[in-house]
C-alpha positions as CSV (number, residue, x, y, z in Angstrom):
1,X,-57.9,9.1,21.3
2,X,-56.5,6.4,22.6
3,X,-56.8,5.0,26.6
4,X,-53.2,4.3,26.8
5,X,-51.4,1.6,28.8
6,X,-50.2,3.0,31.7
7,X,-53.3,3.5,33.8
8,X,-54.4,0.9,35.9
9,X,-58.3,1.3,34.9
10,X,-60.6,1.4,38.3
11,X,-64.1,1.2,36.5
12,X,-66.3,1.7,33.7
13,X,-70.0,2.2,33.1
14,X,-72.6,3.4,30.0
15,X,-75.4,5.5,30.7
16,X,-77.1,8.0,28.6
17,X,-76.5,11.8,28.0
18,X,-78.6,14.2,25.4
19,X,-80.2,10.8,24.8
20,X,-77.1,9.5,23.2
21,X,-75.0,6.5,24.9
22,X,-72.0,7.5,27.2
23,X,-68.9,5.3,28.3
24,X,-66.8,6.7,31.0
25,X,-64.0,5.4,32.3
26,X,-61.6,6.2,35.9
27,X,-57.8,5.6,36.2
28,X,-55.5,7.5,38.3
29,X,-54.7,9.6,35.5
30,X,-58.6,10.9,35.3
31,X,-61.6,10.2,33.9
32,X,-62.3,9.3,30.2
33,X,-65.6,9.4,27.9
34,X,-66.6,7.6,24.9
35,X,-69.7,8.2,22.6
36,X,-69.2,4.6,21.2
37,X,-66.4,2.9,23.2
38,X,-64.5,3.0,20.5
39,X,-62.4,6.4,20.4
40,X,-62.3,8.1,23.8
41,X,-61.3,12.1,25.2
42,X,-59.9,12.8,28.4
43,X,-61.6,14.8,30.3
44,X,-60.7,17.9,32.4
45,X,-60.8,15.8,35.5
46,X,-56.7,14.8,35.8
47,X,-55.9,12.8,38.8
48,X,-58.6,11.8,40.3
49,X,-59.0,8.0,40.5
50,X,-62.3,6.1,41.7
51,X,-65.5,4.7,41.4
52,X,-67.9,6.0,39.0
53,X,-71.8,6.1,38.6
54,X,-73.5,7.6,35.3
55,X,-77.2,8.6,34.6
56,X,-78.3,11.0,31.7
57,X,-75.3,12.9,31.0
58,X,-74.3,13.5,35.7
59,X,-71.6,11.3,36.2
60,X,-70.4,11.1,39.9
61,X,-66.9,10.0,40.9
62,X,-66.2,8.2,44.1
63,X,-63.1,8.0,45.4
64,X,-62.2,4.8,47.0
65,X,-61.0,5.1,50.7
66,X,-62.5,7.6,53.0
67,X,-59.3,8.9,53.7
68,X,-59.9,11.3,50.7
69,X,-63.2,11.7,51.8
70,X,-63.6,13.1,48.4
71,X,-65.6,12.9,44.9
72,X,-66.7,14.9,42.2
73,X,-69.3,14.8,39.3
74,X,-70.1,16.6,36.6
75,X,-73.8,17.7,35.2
76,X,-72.9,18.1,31.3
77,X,-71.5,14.6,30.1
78,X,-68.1,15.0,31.7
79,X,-67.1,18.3,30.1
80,X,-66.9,20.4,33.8
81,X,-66.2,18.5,37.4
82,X,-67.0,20.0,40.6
83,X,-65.5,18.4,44.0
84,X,-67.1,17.4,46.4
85,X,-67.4,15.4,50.0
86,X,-68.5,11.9,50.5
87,X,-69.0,12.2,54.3
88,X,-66.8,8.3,55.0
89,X,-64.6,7.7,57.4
90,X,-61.2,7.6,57.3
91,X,-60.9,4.0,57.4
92,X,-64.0,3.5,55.0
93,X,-63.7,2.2,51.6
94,X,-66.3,2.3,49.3
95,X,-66.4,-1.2,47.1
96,X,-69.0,-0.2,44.5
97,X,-71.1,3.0,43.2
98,X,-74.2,2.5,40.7
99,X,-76.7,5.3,39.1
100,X,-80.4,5.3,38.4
101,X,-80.7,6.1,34.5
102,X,-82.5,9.7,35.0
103,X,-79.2,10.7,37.2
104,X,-81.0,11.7,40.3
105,X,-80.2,8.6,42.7
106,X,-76.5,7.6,43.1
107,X,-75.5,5.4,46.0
108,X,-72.9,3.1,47.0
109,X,-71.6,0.1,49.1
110,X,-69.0,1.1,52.1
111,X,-66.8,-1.6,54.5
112,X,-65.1,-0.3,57.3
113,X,-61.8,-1.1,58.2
114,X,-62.8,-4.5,59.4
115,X,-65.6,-4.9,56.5
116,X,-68.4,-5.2,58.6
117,X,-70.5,-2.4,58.0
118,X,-74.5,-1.5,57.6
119,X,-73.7,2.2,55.7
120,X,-74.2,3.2,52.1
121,X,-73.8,6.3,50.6
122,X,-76.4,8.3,48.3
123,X,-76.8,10.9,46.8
124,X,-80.0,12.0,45.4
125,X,-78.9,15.1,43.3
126,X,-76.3,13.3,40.9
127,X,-73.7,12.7,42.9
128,X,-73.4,16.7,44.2
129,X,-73.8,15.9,47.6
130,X,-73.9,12.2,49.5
131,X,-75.1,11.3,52.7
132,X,-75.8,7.8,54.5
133,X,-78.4,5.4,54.3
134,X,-78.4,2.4,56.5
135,X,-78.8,-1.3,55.3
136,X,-80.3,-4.3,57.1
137,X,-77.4,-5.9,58.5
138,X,-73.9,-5.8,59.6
139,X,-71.7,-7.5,56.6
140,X,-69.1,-7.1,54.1
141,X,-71.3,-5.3,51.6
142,X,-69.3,-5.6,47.9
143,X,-71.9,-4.4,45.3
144,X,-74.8,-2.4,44.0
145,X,-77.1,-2.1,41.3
146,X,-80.1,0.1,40.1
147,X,-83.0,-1.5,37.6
148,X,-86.2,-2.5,37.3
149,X,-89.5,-0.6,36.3
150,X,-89.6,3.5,36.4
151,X,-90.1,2.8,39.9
152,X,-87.2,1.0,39.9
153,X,-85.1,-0.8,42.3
154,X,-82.4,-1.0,43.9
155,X,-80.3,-4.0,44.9
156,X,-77.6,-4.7,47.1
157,X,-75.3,-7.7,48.0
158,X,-73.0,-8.8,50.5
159,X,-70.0,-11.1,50.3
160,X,-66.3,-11.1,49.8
161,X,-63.6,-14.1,49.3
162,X,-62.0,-13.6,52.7
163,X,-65.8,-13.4,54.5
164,X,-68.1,-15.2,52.2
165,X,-72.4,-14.0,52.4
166,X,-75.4,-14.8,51.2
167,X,-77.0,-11.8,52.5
168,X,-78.7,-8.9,50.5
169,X,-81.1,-6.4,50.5
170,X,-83.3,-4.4,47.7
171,X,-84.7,-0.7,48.4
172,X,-88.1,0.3,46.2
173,X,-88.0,4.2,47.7
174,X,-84.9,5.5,46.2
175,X,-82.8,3.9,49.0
176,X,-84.6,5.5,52.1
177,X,-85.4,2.5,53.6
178,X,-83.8,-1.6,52.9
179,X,-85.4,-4.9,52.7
180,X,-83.1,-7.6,53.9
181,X,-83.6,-10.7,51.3
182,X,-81.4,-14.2,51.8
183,X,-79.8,-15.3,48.6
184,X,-79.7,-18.7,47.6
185,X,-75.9,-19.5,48.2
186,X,-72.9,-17.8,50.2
187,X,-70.4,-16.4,48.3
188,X,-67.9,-13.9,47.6
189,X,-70.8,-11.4,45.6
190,X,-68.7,-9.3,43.1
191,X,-71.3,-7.2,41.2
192,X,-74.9,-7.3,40.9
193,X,-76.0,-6.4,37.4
């Protein structure tokens, strides 16, 4: 199956599910899924546009602005979606959503209606249900990644082209606490990978 055309495309990760490679993919028209990102199925989630984080086969969807206050994820590869809360505030966007590879950690970076902002959301069942965990400082936080050992860590940077940063900030307990770090230039961070 073909993507299309007419969807403007909102994101796009891999992750793993049944130990096999996933690609999924947002638009406003729903969410897609790829076992080689080559041909792709629609899924049964229609009209629901976002953010999306992927780890063995739970993929959560985030939508954008808090004034949906809304997601939804899915525990079997994308084949059933449940929705659910994010907990933002209607003049909260989220800018970026990232997954630890066995699925139980998802979190994301959130500016408020003026950018500034020390929230983040997480979710630490797969994207079922999110709540807030606090970052280090007041910024424009833009991105968020997961890697490292099986410990893992998580890393997040500040920075936009309006209100440039060079602030960031790691986490090595799943995102309950953050590390403030100073990175070596300001800039407008797009995605930490």
């Amino acid at each position: 199956t073909s993507l299309g055309t007419t969807a403007p495309w909102q994101d796009i990760k891999v992750g793993t599910y049944n130990s096999n490679d996933i690609w999924v993919t947002s638009h406003t028209d729903g969410v897609s899924v790829s076992a080689d990102g080559n041909g792709w199925t629609h899924t049964t989630r229609t009209a629901k546009g976002g953010l999306v984080a992927i780890g063995n086969g739970k993929i959560a969807l985030v939508n954008t602005t808090g004034s949906n206050n809304a997601g939804s994820f899915s525990n079997d590869g994308g084949a059933v979606w449940t929705d659910t809360t994010i907990g933002l505030a209607s003049t909260d966007t989220v800018t970026d959503v990232a997954g630890q590879p066995n699925g139980d950690i998802m979190m994301g970076t959130v500016q408020t209606s003026s950018g500034l902002s020390a929230s983040a959301i997480r979710s630490t069942d797969g994207g079922n249900s999110w709540g807030a965990t606090t970052l280090p400082a007041v910024d424009n936080w833009s991105c968020i990644a997961y890697g490292g050992s099986s410990a893992g860590v998580w890393v997040a940077l500040a920075g936009t082209v309006a209100a440039p940063s060079s602030a960031g900030a790691y986490s090595t307990d799943g995102g309950s606490s953050w590390t403030a770090i100073t990175l070596p230039a300001s800039s407008a961070w797009e995605k930490v990978i």
